[in-house]
C-alpha positions as CSV (number, residue, x, y, z in Angstrom):
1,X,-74.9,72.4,278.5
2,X,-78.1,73.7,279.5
3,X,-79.1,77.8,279.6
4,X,-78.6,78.9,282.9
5,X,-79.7,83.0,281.9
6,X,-81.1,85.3,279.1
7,X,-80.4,89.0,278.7
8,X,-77.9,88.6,281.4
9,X,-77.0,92.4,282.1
10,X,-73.4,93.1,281.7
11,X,-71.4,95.1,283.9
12,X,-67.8,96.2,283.9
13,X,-66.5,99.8,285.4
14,X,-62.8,100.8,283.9
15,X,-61.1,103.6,285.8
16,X,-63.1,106.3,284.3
17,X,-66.0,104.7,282.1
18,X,-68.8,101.9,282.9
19,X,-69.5,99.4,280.2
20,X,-73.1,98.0,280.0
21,X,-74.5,95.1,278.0
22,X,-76.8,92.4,277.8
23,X,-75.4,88.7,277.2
24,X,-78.6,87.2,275.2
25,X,-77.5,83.9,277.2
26,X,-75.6,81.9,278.8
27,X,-75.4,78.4,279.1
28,X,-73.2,76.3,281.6
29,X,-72.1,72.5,282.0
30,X,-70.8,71.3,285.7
31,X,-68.5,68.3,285.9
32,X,-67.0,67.4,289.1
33,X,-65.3,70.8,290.1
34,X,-65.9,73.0,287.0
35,X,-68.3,74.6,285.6
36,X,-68.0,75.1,281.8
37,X,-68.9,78.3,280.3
38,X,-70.9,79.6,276.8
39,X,-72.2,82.3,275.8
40,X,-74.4,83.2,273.2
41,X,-75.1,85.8,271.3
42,X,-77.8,86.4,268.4
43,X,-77.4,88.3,265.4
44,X,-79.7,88.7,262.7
45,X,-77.2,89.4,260.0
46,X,-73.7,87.1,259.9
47,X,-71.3,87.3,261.9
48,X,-68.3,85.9,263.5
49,X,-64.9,86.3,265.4
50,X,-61.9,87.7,264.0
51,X,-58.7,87.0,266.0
52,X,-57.3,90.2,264.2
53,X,-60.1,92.9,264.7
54,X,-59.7,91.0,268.4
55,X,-56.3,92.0,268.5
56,X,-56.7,95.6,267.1
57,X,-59.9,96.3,269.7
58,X,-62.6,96.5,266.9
59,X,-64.3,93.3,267.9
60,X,-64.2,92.7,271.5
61,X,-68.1,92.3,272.3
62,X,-68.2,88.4,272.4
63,X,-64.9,88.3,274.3
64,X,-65.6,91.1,276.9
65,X,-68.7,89.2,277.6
66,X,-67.6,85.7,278.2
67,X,-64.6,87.2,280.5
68,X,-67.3,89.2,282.7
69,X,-69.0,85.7,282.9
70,X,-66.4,83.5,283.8
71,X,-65.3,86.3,286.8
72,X,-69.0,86.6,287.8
73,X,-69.3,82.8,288.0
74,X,-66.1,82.5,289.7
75,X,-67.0,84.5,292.5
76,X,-70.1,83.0,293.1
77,X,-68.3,79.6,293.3
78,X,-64.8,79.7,294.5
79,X,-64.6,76.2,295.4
80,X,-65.4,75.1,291.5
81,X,-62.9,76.4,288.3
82,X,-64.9,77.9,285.8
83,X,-63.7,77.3,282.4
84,X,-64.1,79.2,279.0
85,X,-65.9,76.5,276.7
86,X,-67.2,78.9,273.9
87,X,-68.1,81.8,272.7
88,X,-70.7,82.0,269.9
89,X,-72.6,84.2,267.6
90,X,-75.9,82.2,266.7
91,X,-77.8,84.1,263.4
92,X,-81.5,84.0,263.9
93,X,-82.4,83.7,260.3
94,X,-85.0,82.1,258.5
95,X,-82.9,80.9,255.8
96,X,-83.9,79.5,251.9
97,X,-83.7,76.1,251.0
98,X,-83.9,75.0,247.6
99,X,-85.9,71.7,247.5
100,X,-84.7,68.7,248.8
101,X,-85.6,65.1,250.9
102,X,-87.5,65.5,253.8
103,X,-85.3,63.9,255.5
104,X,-82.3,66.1,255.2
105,X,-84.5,68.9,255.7
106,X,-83.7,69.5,259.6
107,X,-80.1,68.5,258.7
108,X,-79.8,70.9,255.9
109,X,-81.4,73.9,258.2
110,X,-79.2,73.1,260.9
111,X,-76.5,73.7,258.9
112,X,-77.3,76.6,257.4
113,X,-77.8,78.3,261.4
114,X,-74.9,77.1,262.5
115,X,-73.3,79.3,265.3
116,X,-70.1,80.6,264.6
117,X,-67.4,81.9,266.8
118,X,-65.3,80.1,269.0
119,X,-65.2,76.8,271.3
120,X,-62.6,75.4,273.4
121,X,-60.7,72.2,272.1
122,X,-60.9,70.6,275.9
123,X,-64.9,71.2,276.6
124,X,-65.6,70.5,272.9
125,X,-66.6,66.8,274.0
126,X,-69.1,68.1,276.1
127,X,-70.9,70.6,273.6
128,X,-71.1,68.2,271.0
129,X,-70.9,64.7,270.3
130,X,-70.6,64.1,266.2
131,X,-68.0,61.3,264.9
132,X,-67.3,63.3,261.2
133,X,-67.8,66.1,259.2
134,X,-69.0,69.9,260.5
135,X,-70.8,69.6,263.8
136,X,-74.4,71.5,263.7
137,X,-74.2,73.1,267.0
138,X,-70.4,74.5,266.8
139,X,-68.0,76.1,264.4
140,X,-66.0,72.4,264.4
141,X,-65.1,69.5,262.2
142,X,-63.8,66.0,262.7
143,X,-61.9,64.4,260.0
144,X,-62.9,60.1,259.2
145,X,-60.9,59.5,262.0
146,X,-62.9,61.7,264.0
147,X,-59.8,63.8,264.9
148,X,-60.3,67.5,265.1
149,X,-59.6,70.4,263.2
150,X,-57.1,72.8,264.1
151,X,-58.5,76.4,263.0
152,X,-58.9,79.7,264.2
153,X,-62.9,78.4,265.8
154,X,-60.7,75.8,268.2
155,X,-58.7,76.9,270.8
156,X,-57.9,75.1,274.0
157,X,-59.8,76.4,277.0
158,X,-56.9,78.3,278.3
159,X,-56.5,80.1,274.8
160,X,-60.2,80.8,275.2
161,X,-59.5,82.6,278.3
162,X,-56.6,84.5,277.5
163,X,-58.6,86.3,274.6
164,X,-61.0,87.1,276.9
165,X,-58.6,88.2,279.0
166,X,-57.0,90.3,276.3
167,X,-59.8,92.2,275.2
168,X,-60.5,93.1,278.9
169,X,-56.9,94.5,278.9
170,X,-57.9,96.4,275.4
171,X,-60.5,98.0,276.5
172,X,-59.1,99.2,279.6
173,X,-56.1,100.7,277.1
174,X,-58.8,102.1,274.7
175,X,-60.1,103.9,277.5
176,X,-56.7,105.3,278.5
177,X,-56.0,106.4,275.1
178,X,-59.4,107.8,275.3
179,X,-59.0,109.5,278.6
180,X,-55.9,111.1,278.0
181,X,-57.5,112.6,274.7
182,X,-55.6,110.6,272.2
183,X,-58.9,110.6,269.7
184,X,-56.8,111.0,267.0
185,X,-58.7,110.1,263.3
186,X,-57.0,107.1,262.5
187,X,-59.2,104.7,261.4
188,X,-58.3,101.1,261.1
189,X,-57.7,100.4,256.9
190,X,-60.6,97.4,256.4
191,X,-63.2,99.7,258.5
192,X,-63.6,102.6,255.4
């Protein structure tokens, strides 16, 4: 993967209501036909996805984001299939380490900044290579056998896509709801 934009502006008009952003970046791997999509974006506190606040509209950011970029990208290349690899929040943090070797120092660091989010199970290979444990540059882990993890961080790339897709469809209901004044004061039960 290599970083193919920074601040990338964001763009998506609903029926009613424009939605602006910036997408701190974007990175992209091409094999063959596709082109393999990330995204990126830096938080200075922790944070990560929650399939749930997903599902009830109250996290959609990330997700909105990567399924502007994967349209955008298809356009511009028709002839290639752009594929959902990952969508991450990396924490820009200058984190405390008690004392240790020197040479687990980097290892140790890395750890400790590890993005979180979400990655796709098929383009995995090609944003990490790592035989066990918890990969430093994705929310991942292989087992001794080097066999994968099934959790809520790994989806396949087509489970990747339709939350993306989802959360495009949310907003466009939120703005509905919004629209047709249902502003009712309901607020979600973790969010008081």
């Amino acid at each position: 993967f290599k970083p193919v934009s920074f601040e990338n502006v964001f763009f998506e008009q609903f029926s009613n209501t424009a939605v602006t952003g910036k997408i701190d970046r974007v990175d992209i791997f091409e094999k063959d036909d596709s082109i393999h999509v990330k995204i990126i974006d830096y938080k200075s506190g922790a944070n990560d996805i929650d399939l749930d606040a997903v599902y009830n509209g109250l996290k959609l950011q990330l997700m909105v984001y990567l399924h502007s970029t994967v349209k955008k990208l298809q356009q511009k290349n028709p002839d290639k299939t752009v594929i959902a690899a990952g969508a991450l929040y990396n924490r820009i943090d200058n984190p405390i380490i008690s004392k240790t070797k020197e040479e687990d120092l980097e290892k140790i660091l890395l750890d400790a900044m590890r993005p979180t989010g979400m990655v796709g199970y098929e383009s995995i290979q090609y944003l990490d290579e790592w035989d066990s444990g918890k990969s430093l540059v994705v929310p991942a882990r292989r087992n001794k056998d080097g066999k994968l993890y099934l959790d809520s961080h790994l989806l396949t790339d087509e489970q990747l896509k339709c939350l993306s897709d989802y959360a495009m469809n949310k907003m466009a209901e939120m703005e509905k709801e919004i629209n047709s004044g249902a502003v009712s004061a309901n607020p979600y039960p973790q969010s008081c």
